[in-house]
N, CA and C atoms as a LAMMPS dump frame, in Angstrom:
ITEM: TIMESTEP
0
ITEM: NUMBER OF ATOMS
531
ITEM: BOX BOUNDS ff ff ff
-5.0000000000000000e+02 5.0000000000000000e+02
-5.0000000000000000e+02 5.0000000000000000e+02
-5.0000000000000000e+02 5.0000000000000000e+02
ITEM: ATOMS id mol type element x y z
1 1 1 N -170.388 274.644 330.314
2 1 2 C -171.535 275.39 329.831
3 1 3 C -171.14 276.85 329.71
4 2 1 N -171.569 277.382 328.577
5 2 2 C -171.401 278.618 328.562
6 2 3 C -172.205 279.816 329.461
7 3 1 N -171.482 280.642 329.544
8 3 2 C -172.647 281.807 330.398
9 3 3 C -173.562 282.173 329.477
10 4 1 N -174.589 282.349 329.815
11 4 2 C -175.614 283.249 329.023
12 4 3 C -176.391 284.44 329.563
13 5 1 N -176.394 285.413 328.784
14 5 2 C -177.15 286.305 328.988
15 5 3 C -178.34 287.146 327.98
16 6 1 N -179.311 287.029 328.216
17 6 2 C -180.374 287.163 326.875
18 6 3 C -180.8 289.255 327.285
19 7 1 N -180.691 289.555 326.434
20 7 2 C -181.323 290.787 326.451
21 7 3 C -181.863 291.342 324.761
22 8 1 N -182.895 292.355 324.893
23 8 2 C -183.596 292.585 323.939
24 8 3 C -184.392 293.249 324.757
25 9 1 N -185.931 294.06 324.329
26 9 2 C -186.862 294.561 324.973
27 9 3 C -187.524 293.566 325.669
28 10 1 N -187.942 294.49 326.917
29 10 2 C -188.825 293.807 328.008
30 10 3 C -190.177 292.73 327.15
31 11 1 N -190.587 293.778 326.428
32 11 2 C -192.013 292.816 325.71
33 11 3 C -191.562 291.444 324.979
34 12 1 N -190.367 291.51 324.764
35 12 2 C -190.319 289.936 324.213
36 12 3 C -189.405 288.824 325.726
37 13 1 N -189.2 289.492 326.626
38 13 2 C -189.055 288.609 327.85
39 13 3 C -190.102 287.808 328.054
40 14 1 N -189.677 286.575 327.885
41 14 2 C -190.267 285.25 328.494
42 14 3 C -189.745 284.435 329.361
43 15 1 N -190.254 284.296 330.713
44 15 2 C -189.228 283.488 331.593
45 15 3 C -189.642 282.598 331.838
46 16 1 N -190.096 281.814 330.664
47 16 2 C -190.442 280.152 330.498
48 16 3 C -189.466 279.7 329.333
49 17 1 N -188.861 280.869 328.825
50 17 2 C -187.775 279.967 328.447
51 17 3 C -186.282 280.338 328.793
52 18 1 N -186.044 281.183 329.915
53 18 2 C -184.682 281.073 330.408
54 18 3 C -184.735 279.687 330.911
55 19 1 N -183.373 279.468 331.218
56 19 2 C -182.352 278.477 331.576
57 19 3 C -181.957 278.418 333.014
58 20 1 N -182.077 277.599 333.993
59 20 2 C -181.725 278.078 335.474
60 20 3 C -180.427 278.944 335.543
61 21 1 N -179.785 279.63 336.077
62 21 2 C -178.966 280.557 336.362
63 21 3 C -179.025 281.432 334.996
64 22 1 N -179.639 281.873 334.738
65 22 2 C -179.737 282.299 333.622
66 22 3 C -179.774 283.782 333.473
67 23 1 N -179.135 285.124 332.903
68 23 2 C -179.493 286.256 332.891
69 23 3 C -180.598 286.932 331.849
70 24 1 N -181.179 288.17 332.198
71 24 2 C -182.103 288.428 331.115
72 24 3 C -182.11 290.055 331.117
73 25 1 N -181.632 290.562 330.315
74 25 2 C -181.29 292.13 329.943
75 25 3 C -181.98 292.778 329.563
76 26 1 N -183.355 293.435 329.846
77 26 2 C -184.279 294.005 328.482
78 26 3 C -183.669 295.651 329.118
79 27 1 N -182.996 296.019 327.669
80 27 2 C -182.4 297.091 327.505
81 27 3 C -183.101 298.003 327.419
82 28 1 N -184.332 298.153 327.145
83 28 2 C -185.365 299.35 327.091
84 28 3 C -185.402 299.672 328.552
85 29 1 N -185.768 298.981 329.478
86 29 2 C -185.748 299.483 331.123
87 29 3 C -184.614 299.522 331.607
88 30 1 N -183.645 298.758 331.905
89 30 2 C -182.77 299.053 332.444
90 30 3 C -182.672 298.188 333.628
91 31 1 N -183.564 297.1 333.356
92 31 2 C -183.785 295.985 334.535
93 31 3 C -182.439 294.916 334.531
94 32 1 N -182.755 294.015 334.915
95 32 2 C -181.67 292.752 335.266
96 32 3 C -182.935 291.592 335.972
97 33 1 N -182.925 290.253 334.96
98 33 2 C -183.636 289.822 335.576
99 33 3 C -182.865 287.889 335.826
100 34 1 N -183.032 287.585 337.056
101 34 2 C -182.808 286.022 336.986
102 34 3 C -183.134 284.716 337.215
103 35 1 N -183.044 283.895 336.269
104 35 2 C -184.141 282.988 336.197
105 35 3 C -183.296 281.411 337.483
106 36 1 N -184.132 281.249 338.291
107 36 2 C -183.927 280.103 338.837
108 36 3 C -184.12 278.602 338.666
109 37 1 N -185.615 278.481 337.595
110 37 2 C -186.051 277.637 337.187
111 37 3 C -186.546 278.011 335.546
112 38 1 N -186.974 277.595 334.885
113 38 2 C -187.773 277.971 334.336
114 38 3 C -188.983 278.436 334.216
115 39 1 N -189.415 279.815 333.759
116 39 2 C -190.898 280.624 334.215
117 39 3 C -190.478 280.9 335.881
118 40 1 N -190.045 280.588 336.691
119 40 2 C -189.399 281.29 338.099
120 40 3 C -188.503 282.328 338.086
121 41 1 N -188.496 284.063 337.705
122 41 2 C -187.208 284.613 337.783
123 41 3 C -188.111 286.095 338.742
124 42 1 N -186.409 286.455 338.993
125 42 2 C -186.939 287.244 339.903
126 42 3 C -186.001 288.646 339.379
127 43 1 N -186.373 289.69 339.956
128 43 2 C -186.102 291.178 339.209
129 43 3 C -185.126 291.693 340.01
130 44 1 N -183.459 291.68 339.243
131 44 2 C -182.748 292.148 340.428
132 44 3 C -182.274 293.317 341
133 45 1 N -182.653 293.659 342.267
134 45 2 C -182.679 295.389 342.393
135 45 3 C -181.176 295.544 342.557
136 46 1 N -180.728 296.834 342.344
137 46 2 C -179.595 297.848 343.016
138 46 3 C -180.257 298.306 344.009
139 47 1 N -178.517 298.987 345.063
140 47 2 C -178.676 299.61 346.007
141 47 3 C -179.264 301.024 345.533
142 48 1 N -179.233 301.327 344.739
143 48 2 C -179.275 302.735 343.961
144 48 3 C -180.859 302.613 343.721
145 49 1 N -181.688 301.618 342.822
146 49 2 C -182.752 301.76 343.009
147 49 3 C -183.922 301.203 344.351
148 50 1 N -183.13 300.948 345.276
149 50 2 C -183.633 300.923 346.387
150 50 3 C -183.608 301.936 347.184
151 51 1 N -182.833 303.125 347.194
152 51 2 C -182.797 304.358 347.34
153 51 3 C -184.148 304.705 346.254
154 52 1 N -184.151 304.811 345.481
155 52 2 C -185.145 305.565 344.88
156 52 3 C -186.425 305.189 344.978
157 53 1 N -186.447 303.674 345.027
158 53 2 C -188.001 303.216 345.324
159 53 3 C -188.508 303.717 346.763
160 54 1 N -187.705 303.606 347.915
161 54 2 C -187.839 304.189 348.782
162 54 3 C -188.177 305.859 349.121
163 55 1 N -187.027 306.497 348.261
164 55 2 C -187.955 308.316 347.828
165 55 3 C -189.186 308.201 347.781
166 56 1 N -189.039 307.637 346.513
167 56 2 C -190.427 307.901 345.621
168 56 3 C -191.759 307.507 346.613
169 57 1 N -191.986 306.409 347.747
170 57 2 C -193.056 306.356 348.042
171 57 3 C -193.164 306.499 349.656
172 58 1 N -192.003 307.33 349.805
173 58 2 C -192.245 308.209 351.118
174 58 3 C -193.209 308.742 351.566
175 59 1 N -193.445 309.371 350.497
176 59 2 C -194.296 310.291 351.167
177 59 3 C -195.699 309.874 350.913
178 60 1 N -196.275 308.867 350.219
179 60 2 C -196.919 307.777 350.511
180 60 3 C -197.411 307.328 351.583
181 61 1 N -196.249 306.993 352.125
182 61 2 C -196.33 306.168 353.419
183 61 3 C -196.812 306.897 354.62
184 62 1 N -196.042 308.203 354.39
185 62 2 C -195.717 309.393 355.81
186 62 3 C -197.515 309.27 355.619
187 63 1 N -198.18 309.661 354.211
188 63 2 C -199.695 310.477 354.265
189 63 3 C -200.629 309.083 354.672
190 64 1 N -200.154 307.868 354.538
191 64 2 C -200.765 306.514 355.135
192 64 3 C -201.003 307.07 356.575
193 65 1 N -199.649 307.266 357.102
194 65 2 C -199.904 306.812 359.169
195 65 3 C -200.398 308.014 359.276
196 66 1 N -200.008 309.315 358.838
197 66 2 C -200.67 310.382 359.329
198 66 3 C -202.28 310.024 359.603
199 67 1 N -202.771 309.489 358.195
200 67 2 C -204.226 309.277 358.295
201 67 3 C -204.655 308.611 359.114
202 68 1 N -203.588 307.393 359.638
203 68 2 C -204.177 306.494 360.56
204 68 3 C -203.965 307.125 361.95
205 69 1 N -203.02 307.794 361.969
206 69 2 C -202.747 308.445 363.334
207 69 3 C -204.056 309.59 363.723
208 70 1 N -204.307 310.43 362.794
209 70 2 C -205.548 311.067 363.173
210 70 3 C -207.256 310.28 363.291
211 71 1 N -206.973 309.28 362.718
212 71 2 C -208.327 308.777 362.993
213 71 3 C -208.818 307.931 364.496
214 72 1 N -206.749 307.451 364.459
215 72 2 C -206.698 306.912 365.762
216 72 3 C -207.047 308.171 367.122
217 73 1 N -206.496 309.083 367.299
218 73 2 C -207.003 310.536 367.539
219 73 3 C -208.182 310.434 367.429
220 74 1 N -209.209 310.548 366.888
221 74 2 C -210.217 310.924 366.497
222 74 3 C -211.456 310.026 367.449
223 75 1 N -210.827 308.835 367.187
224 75 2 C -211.549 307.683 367.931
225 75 3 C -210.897 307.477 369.524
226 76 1 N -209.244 308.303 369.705
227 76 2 C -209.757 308.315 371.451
228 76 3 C -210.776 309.327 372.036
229 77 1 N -210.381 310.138 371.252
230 77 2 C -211.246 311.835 371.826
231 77 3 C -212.833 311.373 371.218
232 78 1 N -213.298 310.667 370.552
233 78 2 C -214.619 310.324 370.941
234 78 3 C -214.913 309.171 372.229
235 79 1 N -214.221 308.588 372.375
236 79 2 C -213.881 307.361 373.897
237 79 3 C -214.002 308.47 374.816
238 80 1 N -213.167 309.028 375.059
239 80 2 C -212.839 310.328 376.045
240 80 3 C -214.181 311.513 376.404
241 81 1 N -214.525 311.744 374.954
242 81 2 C -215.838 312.393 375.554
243 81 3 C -217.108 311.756 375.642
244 82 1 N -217.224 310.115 375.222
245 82 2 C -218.235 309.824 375.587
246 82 3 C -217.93 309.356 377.326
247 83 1 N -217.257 309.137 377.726
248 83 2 C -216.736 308.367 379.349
249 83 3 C -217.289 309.776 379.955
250 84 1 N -216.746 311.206 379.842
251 84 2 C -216.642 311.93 380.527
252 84 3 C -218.245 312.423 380.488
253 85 1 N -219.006 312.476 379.699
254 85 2 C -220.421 312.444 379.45
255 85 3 C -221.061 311.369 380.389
256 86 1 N -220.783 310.168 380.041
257 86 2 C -221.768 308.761 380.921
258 86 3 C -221.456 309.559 382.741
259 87 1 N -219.765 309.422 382.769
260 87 2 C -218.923 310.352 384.447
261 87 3 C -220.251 311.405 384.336
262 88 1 N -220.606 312.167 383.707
263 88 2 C -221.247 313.893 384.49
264 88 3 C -222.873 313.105 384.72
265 89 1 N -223.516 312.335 383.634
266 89 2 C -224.657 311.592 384.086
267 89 3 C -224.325 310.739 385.113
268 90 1 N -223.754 310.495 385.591
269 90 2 C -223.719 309.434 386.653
270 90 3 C -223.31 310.465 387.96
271 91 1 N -223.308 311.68 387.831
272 91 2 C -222.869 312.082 388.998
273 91 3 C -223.689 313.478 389.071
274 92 1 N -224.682 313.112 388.23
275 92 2 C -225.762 313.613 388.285
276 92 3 C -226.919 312.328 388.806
277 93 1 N -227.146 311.623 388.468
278 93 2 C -228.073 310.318 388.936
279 93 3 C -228.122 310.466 390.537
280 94 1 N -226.207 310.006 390.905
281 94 2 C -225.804 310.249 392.477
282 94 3 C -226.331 311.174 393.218
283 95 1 N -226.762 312.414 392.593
284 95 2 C -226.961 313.81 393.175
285 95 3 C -228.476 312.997 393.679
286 96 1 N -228.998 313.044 392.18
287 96 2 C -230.722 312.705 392.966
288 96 3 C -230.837 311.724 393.601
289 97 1 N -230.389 310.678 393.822
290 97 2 C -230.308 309.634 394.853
291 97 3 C -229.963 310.055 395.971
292 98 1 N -229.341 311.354 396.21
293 98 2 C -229.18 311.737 397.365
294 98 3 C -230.171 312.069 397.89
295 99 1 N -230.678 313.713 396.878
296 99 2 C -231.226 314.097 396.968
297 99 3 C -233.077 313.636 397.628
298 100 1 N -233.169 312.548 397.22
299 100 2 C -234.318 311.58 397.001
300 100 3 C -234.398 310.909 398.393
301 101 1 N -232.966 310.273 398.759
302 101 2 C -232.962 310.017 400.37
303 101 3 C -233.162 310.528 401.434
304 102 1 N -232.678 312.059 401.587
305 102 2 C -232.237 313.119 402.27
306 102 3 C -234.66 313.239 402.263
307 103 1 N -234.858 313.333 401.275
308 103 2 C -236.204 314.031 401.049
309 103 3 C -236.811 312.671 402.226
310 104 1 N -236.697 311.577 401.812
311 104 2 C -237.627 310.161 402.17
312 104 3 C -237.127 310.242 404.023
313 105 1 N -235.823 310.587 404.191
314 105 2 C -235.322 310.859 405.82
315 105 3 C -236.14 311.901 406.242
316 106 1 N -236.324 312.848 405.913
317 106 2 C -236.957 313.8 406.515
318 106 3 C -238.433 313.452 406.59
319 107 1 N -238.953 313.348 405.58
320 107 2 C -240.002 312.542 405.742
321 107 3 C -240.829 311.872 406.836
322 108 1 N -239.896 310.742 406.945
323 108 2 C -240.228 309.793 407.705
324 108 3 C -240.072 310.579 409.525
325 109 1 N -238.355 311.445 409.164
326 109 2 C -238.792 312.073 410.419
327 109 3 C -239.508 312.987 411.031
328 110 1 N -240.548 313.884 410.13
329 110 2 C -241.311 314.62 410.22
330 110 3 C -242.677 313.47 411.144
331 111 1 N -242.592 312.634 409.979
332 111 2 C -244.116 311.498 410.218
333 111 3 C -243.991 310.91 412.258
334 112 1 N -242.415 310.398 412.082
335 112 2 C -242.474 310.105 413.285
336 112 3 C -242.575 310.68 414.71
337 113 1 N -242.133 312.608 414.764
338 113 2 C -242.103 313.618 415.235
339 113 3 C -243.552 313.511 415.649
340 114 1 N -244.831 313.8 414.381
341 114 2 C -245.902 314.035 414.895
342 114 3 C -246.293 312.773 415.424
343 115 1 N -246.227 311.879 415.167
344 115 2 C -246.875 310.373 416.105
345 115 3 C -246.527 310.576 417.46
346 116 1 N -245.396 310.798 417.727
347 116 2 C -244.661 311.244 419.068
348 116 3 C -245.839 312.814 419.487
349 117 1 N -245.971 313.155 419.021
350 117 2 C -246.411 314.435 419.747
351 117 3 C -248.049 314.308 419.502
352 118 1 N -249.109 313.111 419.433
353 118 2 C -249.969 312.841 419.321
354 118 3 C -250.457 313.011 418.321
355 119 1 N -250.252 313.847 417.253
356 119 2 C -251.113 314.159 415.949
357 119 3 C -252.079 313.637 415.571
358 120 1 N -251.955 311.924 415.555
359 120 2 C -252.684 311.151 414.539
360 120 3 C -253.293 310.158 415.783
361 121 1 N -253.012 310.863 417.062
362 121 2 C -254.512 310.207 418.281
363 121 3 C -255.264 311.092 418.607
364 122 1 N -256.813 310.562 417.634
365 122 2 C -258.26 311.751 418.485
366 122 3 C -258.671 310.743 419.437
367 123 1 N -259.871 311.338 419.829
368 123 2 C -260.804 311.12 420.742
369 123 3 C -260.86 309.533 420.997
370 124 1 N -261.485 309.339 422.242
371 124 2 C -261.662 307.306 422.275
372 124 3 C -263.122 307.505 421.462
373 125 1 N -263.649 306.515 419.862
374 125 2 C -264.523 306.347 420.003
375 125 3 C -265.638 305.573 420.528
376 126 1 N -266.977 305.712 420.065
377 126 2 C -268.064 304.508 421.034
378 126 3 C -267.666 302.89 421.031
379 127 1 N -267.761 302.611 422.226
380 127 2 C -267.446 300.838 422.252
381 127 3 C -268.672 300.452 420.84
382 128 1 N -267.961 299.111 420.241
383 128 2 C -267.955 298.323 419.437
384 128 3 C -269.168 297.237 420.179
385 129 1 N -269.323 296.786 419.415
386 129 2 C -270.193 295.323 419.848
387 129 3 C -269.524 294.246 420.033
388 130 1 N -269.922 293.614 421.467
389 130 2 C -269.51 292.275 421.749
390 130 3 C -269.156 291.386 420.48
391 131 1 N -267.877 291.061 420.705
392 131 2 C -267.531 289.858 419.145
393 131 3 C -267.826 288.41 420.275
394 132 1 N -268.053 287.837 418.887
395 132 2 C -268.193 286.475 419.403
396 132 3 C -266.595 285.357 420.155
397 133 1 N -266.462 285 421.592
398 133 2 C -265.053 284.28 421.759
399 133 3 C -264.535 283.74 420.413
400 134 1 N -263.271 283.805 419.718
401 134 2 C -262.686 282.884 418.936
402 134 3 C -261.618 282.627 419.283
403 135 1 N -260.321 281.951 418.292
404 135 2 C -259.18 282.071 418.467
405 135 3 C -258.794 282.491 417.162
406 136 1 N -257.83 283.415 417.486
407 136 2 C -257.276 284.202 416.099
408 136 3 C -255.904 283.451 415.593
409 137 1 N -255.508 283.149 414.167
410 137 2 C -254.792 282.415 413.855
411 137 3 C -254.56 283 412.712
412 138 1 N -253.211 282.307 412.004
413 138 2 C -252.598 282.82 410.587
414 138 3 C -252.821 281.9 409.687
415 139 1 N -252.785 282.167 408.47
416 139 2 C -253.403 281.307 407.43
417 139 3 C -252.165 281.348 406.344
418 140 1 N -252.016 280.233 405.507
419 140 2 C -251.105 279.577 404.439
420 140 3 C -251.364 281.435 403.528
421 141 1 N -250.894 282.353 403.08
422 141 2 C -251.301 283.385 402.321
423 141 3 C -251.795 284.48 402.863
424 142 1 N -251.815 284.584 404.06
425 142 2 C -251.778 285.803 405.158
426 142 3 C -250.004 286.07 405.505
427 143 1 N -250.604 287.432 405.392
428 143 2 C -248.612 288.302 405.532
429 143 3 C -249.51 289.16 405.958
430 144 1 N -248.281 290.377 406.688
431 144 2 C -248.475 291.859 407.288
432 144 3 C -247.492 292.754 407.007
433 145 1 N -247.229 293.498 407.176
434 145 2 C -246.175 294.306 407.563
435 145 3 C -246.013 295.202 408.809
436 146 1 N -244.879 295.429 408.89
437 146 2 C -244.962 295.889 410.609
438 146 3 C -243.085 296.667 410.462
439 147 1 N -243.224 297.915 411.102
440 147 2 C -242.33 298.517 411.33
441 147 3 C -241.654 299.136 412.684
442 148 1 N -240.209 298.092 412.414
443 148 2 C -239.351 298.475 414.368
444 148 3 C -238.003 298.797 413.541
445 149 1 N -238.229 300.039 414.732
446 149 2 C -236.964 300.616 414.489
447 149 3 C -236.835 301.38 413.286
448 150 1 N -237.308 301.667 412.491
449 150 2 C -237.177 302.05 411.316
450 150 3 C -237.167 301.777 409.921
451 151 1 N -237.524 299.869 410.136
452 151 2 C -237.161 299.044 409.195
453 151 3 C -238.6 298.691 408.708
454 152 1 N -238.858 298.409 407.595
455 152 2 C -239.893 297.668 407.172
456 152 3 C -239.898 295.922 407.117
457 153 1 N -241.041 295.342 407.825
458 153 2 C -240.627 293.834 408.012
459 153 3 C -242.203 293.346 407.613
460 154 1 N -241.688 292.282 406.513
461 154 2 C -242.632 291.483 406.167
462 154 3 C -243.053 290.094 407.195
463 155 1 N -243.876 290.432 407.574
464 155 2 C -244.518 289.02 408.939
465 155 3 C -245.363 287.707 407.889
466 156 1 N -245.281 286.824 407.989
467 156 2 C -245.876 285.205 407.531
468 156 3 C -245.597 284.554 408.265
469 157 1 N -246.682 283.43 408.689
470 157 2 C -246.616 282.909 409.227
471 157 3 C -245.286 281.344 409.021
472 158 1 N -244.973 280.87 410.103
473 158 2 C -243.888 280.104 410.086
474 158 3 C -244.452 278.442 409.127
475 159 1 N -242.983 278.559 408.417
476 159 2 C -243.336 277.248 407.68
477 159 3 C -244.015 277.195 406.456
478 160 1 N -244.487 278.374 406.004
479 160 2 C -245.093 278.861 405.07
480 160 3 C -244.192 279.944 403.852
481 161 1 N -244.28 280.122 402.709
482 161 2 C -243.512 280.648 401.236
483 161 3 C -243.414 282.298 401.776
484 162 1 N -242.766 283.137 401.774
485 162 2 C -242.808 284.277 401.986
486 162 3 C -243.352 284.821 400.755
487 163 1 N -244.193 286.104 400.399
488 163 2 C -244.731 286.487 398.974
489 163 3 C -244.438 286.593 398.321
490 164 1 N -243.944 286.911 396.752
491 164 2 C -243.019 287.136 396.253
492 164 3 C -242.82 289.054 396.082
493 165 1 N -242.22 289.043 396.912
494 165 2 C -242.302 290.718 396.672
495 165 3 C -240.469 291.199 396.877
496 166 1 N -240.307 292.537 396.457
497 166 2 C -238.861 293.205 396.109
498 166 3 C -239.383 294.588 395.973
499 167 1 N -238.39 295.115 396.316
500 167 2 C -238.222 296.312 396.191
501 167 3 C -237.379 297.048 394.947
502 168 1 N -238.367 297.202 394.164
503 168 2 C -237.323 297.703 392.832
504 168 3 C -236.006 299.243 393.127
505 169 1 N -235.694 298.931 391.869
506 169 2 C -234.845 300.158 391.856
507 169 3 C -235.583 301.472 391.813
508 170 1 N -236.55 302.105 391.892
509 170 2 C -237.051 303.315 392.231
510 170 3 C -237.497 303.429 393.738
511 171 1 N -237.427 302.58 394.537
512 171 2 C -237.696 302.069 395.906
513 171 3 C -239.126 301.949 396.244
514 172 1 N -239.864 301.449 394.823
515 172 2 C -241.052 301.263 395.379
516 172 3 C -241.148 299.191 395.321
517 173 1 N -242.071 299.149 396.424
518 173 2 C -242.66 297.694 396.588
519 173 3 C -243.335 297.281 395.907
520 174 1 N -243.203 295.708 395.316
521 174 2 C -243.885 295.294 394.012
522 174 3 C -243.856 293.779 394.799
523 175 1 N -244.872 293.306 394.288
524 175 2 C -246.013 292.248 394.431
525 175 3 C -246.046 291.312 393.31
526 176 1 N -245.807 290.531 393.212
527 176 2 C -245.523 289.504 391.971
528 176 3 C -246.564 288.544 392.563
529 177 1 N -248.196 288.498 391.794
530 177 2 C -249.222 287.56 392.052
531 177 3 C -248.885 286.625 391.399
């Protein structure tokens, strides 16, 4: 078989009708093209224009990552100042939770100071009227509260659902009827 090589201008290249190993010259560009199959060819580079394709879209590329590199930037330093924002609220929250305890301690030790030093006992008043004998007892939905030691304690009677109650996060007591 003979070698072949077809060249002429690019616009009349058709690579449905090269020949497998086949060359194709379109002299207007300056290409080289080769066919493997028919309609299958592929465009064959030089080292020389691989140098140049490479120039040419350098700086392309460089202005690609730059962009991605600053946005990446952009999006830690918003991470960064939102963390350090939530950090100063949260250590502000801490403050008044202190603050809020420190207030509720004193409080309580003010309250307990005067109980101790009689404050909140006057006078005996007038006897009451004879009650009738009973026996006193707890009922299925009777609770109390009662405080030892410092603690608050919910009393029900034994064998019976405790209320449904919690202490929320503002430290007040809630009652779920």
């Amino acid at each position: 078989m003979a070698i072949q090589i077809r060249r002429g201008p690019v616009i009349k290249l058709d690579p449905n009708k090269l020949s497998p190993a086949e060359f194709a010259a379109p002299l207007d560009t300056g290409e080289l093209h080769f066919c493997f199959t028919p309609g299958e060819t592929k465009q064959i580079v030089f080292s020389e224009d691989v140098v140049e394709i490479i120039d040419a879209h350098t700086g392309e590329v460089v202005a690609t990552l730059t962009a991605d590199v600053k946005r990446a930037v952009a999006d830690a330093e918003s991470a960064a100042e939102y963390a350090n924002t939530s950090a100063q609220k949260a250590v502000e929250k801490s403050t008044l939770a202190e603050t809020a305890a420190n207030n509720a301690n004193a409080a309580a030790e003010d309250l307990v100071s005067r109980k101790d030093s009689g404050e909140f006992t006057g006078p005996p008043g007038p006897p009451g009227e004879a009650g009738a004998n009973g026996i006193v007892t707890t009922m299925s939905g009777q609770y109390g509260f009662e405080i030892r030691e410092g603690h608050l304690y919910l009393v029900y009677p034994d064998g019976t659902t405790p209320p449904d109650m919690k202490i929320n996060e503002a430290g007040h007591l809630i009652l779920t009827i």
